[in-house]
C-alpha positions in Angstrom: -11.7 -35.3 -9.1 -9.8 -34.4 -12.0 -9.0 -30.7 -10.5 -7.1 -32.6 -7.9 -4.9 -34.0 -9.9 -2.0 -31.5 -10.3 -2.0 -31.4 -6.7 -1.4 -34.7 -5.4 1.8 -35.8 -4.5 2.9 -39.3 -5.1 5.3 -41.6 -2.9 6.9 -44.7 -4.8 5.2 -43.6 -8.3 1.6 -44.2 -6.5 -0.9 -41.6 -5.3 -2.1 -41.5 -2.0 -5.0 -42.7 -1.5 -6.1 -39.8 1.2 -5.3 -36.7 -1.5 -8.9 -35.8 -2.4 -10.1 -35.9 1.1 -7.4 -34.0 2.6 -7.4 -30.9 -0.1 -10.6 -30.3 -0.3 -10.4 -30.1 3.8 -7.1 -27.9 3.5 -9.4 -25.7 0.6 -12.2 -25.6 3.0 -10.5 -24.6 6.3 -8.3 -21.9 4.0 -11.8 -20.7 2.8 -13.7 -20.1 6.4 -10.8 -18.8 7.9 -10.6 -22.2 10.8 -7.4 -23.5 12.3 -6.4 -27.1 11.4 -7.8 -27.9 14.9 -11.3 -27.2 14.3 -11.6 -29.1 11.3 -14.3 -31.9 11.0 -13.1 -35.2 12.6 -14.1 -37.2 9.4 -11.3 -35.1 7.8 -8.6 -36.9 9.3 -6.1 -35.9 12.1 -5.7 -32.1 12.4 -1.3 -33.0 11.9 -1.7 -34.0 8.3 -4.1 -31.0 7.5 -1.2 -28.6 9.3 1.6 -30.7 7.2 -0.1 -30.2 3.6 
């Protein structure tokens, strides 16, 4: 996803592997108007929505 790209942060020079997944969650809860809790569970723990 090359939209992504100015967005992901990188630790030790490399990209994180979880990036896309994460920002399009964070976009998508952002968008309906959710909490971090109510996020899907295939979008990874609810702490490192919160966190980005």
């Amino acid at each position: 996803m090359v939209w992504l790209e100015p967005f992901s942060l990188k630790v030790q020079g490399k990209l994180r592997g979880d990036d896309p997944r994460v920002l399009v969650s964070v976009k998508f809860i952002n968008h309906n108007g959710l909490r971090c809790r109510d996020a899907a569970k295939k979008s990874g723990p609810h702490e490192t929505l919160c966190a980005r």
